[in-house]
ZADO-1210 file (C-alpha; in nm, 4 decimals, padded with zeros to 6 digits):
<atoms>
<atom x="-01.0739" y="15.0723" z="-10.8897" code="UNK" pos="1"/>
<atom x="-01.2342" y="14.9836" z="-10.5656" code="UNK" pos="2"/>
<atom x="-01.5879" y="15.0533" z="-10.4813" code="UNK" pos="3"/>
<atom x="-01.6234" y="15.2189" z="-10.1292" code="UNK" pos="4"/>
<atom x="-01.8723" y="15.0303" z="-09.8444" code="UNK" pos="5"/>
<atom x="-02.1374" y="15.3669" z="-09.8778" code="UNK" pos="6"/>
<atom x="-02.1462" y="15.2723" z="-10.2476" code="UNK" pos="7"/>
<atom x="-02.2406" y="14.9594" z="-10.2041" code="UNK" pos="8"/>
<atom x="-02.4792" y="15.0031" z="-09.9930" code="UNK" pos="9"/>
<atom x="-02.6432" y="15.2463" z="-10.1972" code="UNK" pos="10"/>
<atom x="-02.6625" y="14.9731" z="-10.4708" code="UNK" pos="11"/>
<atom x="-02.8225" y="14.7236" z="-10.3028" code="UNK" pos="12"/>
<atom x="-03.0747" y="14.9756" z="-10.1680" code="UNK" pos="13"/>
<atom x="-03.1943" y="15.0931" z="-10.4952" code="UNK" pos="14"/>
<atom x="-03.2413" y="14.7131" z="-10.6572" code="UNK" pos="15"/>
<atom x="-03.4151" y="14.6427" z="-10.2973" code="UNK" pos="16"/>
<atom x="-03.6155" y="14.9460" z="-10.3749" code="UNK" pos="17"/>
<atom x="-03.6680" y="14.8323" z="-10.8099" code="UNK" pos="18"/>
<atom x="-03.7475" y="14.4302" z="-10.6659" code="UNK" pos="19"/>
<atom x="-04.0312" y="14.6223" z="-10.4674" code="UNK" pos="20"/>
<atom x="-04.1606" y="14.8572" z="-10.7131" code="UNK" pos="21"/>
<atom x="-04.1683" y="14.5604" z="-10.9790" code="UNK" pos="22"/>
<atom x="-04.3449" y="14.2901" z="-10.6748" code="UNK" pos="23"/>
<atom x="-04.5505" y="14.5815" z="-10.6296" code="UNK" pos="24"/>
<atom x="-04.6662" y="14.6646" z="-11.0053" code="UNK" pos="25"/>
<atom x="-04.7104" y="14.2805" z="-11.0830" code="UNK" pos="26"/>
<atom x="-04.9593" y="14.2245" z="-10.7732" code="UNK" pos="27"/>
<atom x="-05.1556" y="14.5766" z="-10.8707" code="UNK" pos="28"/>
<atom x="-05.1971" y="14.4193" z="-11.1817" code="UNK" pos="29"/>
<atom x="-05.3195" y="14.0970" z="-11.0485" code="UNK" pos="30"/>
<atom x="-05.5440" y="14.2352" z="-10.7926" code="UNK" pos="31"/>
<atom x="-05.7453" y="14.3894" z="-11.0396" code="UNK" pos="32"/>
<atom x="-05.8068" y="14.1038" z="-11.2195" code="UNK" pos="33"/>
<atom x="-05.8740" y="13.8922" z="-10.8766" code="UNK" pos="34"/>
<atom x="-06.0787" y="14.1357" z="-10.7970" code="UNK" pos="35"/>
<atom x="-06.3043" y="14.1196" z="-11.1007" code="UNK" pos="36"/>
<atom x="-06.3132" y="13.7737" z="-11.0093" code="UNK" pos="37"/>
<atom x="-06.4078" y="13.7670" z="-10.6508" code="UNK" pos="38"/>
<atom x="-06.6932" y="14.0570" z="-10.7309" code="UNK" pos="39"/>
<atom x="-06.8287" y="13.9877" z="-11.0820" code="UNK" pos="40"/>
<atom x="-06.7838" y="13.5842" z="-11.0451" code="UNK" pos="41"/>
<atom x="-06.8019" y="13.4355" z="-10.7068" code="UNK" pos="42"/>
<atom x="-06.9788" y="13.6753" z="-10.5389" code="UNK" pos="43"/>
<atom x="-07.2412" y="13.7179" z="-10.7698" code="UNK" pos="44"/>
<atom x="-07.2357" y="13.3723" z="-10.8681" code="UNK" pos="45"/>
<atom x="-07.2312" y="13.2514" z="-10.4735" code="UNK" pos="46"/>
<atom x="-07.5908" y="13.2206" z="-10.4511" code="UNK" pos="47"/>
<atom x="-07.6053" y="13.0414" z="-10.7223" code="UNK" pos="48"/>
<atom x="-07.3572" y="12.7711" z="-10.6576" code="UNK" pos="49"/>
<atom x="-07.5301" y="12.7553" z="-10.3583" code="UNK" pos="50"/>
<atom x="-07.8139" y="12.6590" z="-10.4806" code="UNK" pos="51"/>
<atom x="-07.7213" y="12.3907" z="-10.6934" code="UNK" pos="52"/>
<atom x="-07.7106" y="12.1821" z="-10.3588" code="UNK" pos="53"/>
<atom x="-08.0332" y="12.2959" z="-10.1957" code="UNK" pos="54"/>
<atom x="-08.3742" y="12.1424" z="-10.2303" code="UNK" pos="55"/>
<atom x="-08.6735" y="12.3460" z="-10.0851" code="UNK" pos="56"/>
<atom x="-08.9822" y="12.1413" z="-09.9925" code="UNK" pos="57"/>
<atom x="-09.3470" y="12.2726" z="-09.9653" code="UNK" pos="58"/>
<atom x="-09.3103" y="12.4251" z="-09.6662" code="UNK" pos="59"/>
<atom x="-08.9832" y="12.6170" z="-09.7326" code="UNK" pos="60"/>
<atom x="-08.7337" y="12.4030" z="-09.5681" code="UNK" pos="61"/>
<atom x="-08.4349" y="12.3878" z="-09.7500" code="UNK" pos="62"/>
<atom x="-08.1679" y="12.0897" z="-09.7089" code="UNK" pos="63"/>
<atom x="-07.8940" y="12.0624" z="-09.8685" code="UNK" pos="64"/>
<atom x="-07.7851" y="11.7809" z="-10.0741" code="UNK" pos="65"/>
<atom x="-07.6828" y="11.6290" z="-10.4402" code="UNK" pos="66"/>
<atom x="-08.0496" y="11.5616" z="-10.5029" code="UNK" pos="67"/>
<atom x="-08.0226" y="11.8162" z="-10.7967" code="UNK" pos="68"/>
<atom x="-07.7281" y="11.6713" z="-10.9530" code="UNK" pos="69"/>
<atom x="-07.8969" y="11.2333" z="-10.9280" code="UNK" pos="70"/>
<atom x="-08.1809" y="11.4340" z="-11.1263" code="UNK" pos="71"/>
<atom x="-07.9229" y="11.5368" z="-11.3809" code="UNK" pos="72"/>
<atom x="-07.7816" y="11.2421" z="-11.3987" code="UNK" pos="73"/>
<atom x="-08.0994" y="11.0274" z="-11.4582" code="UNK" pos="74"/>
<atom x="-08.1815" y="11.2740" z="-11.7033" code="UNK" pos="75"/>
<atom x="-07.8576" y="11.1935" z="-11.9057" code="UNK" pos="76"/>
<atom x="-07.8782" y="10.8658" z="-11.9297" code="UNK" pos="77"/>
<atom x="-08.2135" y="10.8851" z="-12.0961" code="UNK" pos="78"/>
<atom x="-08.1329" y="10.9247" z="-12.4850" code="UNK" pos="79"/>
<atom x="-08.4866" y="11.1139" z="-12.5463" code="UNK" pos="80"/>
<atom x="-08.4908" y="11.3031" z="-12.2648" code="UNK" pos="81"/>
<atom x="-08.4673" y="11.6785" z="-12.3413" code="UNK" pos="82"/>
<atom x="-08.1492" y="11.7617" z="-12.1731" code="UNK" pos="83"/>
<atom x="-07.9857" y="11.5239" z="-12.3816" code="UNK" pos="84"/>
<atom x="-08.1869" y="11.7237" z="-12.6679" code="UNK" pos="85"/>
<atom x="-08.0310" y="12.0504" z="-12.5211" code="UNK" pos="86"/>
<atom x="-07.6587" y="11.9256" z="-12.5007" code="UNK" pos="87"/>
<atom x="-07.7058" y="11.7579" z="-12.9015" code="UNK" pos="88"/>
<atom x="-07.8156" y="12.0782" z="-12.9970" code="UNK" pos="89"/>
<atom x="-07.5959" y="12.2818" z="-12.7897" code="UNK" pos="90"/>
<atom x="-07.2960" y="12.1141" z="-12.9405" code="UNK" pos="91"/>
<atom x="-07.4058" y="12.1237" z="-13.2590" code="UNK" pos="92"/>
<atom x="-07.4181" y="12.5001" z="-13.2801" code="UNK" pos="93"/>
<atom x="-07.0488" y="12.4906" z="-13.1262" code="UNK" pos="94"/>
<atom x="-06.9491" y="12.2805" z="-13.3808" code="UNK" pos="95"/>
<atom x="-07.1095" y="12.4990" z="-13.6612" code="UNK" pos="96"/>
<atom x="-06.9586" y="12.8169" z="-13.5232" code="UNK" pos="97"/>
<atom x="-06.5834" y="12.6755" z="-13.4897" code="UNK" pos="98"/>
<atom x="-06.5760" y="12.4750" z="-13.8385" code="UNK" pos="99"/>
<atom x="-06.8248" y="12.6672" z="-14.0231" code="UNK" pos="100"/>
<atom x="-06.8324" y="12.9906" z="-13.9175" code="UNK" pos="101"/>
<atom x="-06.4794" y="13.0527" z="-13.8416" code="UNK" pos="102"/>
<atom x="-06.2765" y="12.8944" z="-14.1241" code="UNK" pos="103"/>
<atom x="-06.5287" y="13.0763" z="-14.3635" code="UNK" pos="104"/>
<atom x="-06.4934" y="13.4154" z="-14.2001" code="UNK" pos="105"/>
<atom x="-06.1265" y="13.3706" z="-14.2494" code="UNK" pos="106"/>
<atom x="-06.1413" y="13.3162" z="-14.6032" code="UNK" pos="107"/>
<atom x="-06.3704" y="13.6075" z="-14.6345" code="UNK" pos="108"/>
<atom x="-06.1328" y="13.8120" z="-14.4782" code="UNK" pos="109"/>
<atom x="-05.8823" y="13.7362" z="-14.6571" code="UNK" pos="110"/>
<atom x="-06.0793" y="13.7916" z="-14.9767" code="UNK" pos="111"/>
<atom x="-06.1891" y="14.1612" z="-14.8738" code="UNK" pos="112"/>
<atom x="-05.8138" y="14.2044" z="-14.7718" code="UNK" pos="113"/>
<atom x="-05.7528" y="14.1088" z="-15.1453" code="UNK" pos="114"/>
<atom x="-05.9696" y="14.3656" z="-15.2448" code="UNK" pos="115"/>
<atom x="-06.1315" y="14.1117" z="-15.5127" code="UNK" pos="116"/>
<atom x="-06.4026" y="14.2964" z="-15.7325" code="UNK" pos="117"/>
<atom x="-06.6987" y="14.4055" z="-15.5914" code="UNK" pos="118"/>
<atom x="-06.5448" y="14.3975" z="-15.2310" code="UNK" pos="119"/>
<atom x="-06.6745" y="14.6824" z="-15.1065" code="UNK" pos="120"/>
<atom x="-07.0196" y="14.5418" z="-15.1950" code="UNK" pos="121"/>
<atom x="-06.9635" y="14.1975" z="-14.9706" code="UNK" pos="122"/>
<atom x="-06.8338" y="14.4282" z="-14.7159" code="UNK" pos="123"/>
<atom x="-07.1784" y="14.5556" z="-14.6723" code="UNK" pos="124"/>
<atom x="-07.3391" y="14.2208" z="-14.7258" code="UNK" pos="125"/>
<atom x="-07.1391" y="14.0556" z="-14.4269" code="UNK" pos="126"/>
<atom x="-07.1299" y="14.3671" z="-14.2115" code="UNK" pos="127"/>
<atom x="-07.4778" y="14.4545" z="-14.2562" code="UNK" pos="128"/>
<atom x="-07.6352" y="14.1598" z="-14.0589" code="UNK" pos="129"/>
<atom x="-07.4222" y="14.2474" z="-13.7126" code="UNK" pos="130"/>
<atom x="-07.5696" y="14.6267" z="-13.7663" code="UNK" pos="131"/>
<atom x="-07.9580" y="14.5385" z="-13.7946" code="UNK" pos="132"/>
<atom x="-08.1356" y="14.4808" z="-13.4925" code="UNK" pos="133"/>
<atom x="-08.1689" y="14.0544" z="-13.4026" code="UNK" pos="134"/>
<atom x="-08.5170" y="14.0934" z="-13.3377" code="UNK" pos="135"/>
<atom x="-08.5973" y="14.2605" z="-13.6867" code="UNK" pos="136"/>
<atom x="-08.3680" y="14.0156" z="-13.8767" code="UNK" pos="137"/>
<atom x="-08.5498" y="13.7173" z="-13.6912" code="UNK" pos="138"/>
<atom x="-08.8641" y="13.8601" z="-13.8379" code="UNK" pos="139"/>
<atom x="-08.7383" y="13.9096" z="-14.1542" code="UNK" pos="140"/>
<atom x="-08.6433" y="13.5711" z="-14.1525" code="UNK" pos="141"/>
<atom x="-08.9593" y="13.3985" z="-14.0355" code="UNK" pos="142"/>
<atom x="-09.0872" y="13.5368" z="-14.3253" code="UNK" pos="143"/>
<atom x="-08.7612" y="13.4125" z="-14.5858" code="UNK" pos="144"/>
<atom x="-08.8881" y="13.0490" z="-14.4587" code="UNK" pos="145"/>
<atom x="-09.2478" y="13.0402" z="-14.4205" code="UNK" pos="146"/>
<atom x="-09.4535" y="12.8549" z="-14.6020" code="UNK" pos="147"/>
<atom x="-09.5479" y="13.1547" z="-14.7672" code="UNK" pos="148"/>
<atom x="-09.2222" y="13.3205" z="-14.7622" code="UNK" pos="149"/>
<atom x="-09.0157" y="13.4152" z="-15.1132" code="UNK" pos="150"/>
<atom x="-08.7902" y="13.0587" z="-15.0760" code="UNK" pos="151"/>
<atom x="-09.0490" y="12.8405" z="-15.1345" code="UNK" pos="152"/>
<atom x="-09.2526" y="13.0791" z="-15.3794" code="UNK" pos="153"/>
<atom x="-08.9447" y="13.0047" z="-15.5763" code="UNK" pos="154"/>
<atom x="-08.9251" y="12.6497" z="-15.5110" code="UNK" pos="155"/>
<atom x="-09.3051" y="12.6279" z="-15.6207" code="UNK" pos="156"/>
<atom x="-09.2048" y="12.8232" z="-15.9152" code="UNK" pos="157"/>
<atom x="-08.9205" y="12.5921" z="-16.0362" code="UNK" pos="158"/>
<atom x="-09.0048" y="12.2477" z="-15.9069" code="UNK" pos="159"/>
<atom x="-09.4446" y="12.2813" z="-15.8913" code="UNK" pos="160"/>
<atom x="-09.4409" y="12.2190" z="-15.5519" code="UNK" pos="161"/>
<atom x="-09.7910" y="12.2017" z="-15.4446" code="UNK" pos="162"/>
<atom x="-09.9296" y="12.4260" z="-15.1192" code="UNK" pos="163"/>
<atom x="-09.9230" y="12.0859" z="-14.9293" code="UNK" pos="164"/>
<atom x="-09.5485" y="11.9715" z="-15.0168" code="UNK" pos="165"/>
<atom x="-09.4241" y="12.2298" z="-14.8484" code="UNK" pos="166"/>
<atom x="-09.3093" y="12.2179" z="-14.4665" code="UNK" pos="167"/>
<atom x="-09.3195" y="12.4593" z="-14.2327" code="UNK" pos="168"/>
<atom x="-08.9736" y="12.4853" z="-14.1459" code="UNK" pos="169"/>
<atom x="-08.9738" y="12.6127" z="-13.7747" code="UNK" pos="170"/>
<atom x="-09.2624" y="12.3840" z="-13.6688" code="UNK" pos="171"/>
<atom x="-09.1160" y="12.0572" z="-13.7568" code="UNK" pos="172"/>
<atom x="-08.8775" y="11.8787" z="-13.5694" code="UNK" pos="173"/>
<atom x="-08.6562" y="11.7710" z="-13.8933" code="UNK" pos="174"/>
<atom x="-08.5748" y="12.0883" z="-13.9907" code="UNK" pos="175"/>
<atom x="-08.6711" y="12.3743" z="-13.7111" code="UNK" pos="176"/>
<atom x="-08.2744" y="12.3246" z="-13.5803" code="UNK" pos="177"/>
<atom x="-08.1282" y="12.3539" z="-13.9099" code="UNK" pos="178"/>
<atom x="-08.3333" y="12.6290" z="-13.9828" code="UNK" pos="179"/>
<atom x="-08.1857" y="12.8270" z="-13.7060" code="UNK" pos="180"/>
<atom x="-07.8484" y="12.7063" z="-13.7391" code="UNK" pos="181"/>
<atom x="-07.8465" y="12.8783" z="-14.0722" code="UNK" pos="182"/>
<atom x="-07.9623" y="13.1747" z="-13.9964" code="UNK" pos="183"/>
<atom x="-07.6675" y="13.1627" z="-13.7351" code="UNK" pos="184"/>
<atom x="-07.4389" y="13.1258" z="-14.0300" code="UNK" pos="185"/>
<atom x="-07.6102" y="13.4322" z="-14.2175" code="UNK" pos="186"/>
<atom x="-07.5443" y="13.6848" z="-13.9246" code="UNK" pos="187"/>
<atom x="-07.2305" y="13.5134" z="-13.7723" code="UNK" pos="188"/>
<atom x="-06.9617" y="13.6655" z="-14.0164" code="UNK" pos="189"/>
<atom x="-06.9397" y="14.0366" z="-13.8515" code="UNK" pos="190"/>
<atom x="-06.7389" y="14.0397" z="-13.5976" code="UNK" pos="191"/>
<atom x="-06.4922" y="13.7707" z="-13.6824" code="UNK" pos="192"/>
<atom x="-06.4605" y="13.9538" z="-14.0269" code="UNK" pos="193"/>
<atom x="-06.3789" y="14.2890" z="-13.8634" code="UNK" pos="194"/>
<atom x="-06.0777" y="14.0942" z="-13.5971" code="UNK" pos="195"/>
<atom x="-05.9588" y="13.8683" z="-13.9213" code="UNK" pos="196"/>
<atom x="-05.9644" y="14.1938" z="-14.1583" code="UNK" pos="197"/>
<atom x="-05.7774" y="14.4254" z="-13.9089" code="UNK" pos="198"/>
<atom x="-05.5307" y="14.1527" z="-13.7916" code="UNK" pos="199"/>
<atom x="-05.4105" y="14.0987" z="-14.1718" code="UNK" pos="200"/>
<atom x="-05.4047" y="14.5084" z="-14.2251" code="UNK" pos="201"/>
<atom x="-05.1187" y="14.5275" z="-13.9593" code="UNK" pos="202"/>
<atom x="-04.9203" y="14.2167" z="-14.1616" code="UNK" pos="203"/>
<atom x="-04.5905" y="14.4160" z="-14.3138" code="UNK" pos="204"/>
<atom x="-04.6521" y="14.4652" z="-14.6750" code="UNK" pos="205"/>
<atom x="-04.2903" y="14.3852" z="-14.7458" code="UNK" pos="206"/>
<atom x="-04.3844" y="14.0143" z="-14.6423" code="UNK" pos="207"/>
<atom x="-04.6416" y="14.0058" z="-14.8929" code="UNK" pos="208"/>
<atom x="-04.4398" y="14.1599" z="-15.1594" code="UNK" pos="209"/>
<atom x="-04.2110" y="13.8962" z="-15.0595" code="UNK" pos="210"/>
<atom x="-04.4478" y="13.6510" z="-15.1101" code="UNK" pos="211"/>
<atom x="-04.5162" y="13.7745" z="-15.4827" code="UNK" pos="212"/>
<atom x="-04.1528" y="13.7668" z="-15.5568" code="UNK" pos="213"/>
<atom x="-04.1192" y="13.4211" z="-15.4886" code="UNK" pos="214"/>
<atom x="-04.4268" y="13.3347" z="-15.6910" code="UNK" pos="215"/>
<atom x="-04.6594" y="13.2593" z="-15.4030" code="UNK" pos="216"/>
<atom x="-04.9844" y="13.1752" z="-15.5131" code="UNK" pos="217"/>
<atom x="-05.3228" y="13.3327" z="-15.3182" code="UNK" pos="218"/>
<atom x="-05.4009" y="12.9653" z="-15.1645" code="UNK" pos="219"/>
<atom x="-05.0188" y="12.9131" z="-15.0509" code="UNK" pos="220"/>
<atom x="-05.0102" y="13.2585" z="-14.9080" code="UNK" pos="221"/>
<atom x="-05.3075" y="13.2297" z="-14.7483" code="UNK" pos="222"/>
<atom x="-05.1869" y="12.8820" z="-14.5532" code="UNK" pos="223"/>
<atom x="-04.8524" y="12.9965" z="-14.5350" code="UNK" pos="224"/>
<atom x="-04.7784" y="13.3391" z="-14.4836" code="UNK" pos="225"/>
<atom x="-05.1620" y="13.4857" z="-14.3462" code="UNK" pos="226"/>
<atom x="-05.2844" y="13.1907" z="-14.0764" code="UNK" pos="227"/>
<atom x="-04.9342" y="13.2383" z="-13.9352" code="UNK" pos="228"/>
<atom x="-04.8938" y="13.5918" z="-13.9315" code="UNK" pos="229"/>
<atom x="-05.2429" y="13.6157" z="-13.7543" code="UNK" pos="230"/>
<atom x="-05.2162" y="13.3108" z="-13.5418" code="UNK" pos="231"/>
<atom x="-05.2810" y="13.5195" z="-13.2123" code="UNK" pos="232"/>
<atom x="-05.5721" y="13.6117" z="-13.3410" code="UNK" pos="233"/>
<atom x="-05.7533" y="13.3239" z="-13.5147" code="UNK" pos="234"/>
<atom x="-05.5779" y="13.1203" z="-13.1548" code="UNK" pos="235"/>
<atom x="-05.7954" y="13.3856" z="-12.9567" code="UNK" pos="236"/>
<atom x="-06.1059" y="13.3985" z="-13.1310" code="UNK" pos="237"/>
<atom x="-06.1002" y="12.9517" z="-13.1337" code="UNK" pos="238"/>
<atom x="-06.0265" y="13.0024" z="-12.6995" code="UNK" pos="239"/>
<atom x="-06.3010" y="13.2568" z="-12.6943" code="UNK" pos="240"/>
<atom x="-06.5531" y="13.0177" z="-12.9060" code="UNK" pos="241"/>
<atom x="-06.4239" y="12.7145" z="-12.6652" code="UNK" pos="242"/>
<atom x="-06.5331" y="12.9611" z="-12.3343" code="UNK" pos="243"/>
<atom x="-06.9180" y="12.9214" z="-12.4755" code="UNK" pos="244"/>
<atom x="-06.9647" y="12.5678" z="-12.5717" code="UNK" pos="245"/>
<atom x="-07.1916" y="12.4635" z="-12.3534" code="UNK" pos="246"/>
<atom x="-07.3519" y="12.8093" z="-12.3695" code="UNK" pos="247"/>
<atom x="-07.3533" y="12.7771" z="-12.7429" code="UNK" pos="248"/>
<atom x="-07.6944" y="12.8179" z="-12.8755" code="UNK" pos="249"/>
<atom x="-07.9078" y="13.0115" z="-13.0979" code="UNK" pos="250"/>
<atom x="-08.1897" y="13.2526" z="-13.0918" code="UNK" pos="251"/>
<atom x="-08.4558" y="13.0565" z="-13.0065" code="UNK" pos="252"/>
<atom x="-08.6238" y="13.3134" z="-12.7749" code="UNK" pos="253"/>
<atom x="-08.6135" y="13.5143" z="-13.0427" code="UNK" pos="254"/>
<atom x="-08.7609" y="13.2351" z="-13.2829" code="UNK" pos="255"/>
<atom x="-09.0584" y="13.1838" z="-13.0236" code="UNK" pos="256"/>
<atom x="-08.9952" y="12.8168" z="-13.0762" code="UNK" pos="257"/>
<atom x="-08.9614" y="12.7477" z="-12.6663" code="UNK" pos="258"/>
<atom x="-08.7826" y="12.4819" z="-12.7202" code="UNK" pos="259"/>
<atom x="-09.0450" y="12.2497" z="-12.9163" code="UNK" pos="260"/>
<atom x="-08.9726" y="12.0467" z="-13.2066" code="UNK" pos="261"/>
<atom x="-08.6841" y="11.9547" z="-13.0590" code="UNK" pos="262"/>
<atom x="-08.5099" y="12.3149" z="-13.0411" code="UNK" pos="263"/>
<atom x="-08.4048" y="12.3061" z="-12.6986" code="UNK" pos="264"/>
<atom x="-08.0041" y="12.4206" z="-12.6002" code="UNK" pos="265"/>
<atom x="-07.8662" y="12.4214" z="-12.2371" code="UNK" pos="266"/>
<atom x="-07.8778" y="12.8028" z="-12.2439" code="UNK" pos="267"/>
<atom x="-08.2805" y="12.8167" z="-12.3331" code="UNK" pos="268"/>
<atom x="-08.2999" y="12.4877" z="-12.0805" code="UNK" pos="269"/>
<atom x="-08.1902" y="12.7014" z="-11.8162" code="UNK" pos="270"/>
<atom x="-08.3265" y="13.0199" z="-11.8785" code="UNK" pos="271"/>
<atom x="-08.6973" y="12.7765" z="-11.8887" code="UNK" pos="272"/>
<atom x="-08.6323" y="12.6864" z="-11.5652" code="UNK" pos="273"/>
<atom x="-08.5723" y="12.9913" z="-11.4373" code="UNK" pos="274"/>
<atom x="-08.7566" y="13.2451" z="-11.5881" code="UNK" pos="275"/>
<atom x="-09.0361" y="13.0148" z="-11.7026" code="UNK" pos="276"/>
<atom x="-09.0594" y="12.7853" z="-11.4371" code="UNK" pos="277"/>
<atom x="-08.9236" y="12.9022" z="-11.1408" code="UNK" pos="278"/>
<atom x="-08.6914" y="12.5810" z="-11.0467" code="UNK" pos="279"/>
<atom x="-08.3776" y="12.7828" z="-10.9623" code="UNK" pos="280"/>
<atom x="-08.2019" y="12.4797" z="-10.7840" code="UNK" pos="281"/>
<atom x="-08.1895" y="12.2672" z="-11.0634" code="UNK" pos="282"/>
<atom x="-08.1148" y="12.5454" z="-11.2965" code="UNK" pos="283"/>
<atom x="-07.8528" y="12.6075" z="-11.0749" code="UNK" pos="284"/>
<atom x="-07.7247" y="12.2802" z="-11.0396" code="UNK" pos="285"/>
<atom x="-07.7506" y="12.2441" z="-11.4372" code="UNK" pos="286"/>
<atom x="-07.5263" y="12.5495" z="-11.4961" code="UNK" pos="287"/>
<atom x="-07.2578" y="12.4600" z="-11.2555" code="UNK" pos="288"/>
<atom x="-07.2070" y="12.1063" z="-11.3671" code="UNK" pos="289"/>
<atom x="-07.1604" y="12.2338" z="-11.7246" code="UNK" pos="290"/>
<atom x="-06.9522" y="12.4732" z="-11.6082" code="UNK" pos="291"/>
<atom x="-06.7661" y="12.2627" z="-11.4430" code="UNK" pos="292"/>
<atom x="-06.6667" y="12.0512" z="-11.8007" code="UNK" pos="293"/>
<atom x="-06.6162" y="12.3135" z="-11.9813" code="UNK" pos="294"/>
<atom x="-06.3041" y="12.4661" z="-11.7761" code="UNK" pos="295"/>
<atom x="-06.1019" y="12.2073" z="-11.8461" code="UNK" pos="296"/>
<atom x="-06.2057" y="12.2004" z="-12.1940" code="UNK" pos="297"/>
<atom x="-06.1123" y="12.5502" z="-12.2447" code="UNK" pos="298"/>
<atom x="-05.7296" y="12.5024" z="-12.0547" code="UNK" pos="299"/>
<atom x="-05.6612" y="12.1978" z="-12.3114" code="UNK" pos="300"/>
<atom x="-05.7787" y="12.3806" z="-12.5680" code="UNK" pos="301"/>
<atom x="-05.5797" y="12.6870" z="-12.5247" code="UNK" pos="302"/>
<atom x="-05.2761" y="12.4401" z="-12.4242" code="UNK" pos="303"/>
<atom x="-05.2923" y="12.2450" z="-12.8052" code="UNK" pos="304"/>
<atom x="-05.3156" y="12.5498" z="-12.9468" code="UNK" pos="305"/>
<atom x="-04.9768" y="12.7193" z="-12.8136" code="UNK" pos="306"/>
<atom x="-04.8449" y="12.4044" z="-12.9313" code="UNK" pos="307"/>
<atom x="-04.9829" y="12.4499" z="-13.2342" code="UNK" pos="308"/>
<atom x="-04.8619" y="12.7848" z="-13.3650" code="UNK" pos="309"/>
<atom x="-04.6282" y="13.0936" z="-13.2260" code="UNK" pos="310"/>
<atom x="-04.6345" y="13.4161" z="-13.1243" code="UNK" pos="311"/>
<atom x="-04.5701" y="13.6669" z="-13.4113" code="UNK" pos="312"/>
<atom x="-04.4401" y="13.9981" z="-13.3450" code="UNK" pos="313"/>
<atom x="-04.3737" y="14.2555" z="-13.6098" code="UNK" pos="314"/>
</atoms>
């Protein structure tokens, strides 16, 4: 059976027609998202970028050169110097939120998802800190840690402390950082718990009841049959976490501590020199160079970690 010339013809006009409907659906799709880009990122951010290269002098000249960046520079080669205070600290609260705060909301998670005794009552516990307002749970933990506070009423109780063996945590430089980083780990569980909780939810209960066939134990099926199943996720929320490091950084607007005793991040840094100081070129320069690192930081991280696990549908 043949197929007649009009036929053909016909054919090859409707896949023409399907090639330009998909071309045309794919580059919708990615206009919108270069759009975002070109208004929301480069346009806004233009200025800035700009910047970065400019130096004003007293009589409003501007010339442009790297000026801003030999001042970074300098800076980082000085070990005291308080960028190099803002990038310890800065990576530091990274490094708390990926292998503190992420492996632990995981196995909190996974815990509610158990429904272990009393769950409903940690639900509330973790949940409650992402529903209170930051500025009244920064109060109500100035007053946890003062010297004053309940903690070290309790210390005095159990140990005799005396009124001057007792630190004020927030204005000393050996322990104002941890202090903060800690109250990041008190209010840092909500949303992770809420993405870990409803990933595991959608997991096919015939895979767990699989699992408890075959005498898998709750540590094994954790490792084994949960991390896997909800690999997107945990892969998405680790990318996400990798987007901020070098805007990593806790309250400490909210603490009042402006950056003394040695609680200065590259977020605060910045927002001093703008807000407080009125430097925008450096600030500007600051913010592109650690933008700058962190992009390709982000790309390898995202690359080891599609390496790492697979895809999952079900």
């Amino acid at each position: 059976m043949t197929v007649s010339a009009d036929v053909r013809i016909q054919l090859r006009k409707t896949k023409r027609v399907r090639k330009f409907k998909r071309a045309g659906f794919i580059v919708a799709m990615l206009s919108v998202a270069m759009l975002n880009f070109l208004v929301f990122y480069l346009f806004v951010n233009f200025r800035s970028i700009l910047m970065a290269f400019q130096l004003t002098d007293l009589a409003g000249n501007v010339t442009y050169s790297m000026h801003n960046f030999s001042m970074l520079f300098k800076e980082l080669t000085l070990s005291d110097s308080i960028m190099m205070i803002a990038i310890k600290n800065t990576l530091t609260y990274f490094a708390v939120s990926l292998l503190v705060i992420t492996p632990l909301s995981l196995v909190f998670s996974y815990f509610l998802f158990k429904q272990i005794r009393g769950y409903r009552f940690f639900r509330i516990v973790f949940f409650l800190p992402s529903i209170i307002n930051a500025v009244v749970l920064v109060i109500l933990y100035r007053e946890m840690v003062s010297v004053n506070g309940p903690l070290f009423a309790l210390l005095k109780s159990i140990f005799g402390m005396g009124e001057y063996d007792v630190p004020e945590l927030l204005a000393d430089s050996r322990y104002a950082t941890p202090t903060i980083i800690a109250y990041c780990i008190w209010t840092g569980f909500g949303v992770n718990l809420i993405l870990f909780n409803g990933a595991m939810t959608r997991i096919p209960e015939d895979v767990i009841e699989y699992g408890r066939l075959e005498g898998v134990g709750i540590f094994r099926e954790l490792f084994a049959i949960m991390i896997p199943m909800i690999w997107p996720t945990l892969s998405t929320i680790i990318i996400f976490a990798s987007v901020g490091i070098f805007s990593a950084g806790g309250p400490i607007l909210l603490f009042g501590t402006n950056g003394e005793f040695k609680t200065w991040t590259i977020s605060y840094f910045i927002f001093d020199q703008v807000f407080t100081r009125q430097i925008y070129e450096y600030a500007s320069a600051v913010g592109l160079f650690f933008s700058a690192i962190g992009l390709p930081v982000v790309l390898l991280v995202r690359f080891f970690l599609t390496r790492i696990g697979t895809e999952v549908e079900y």
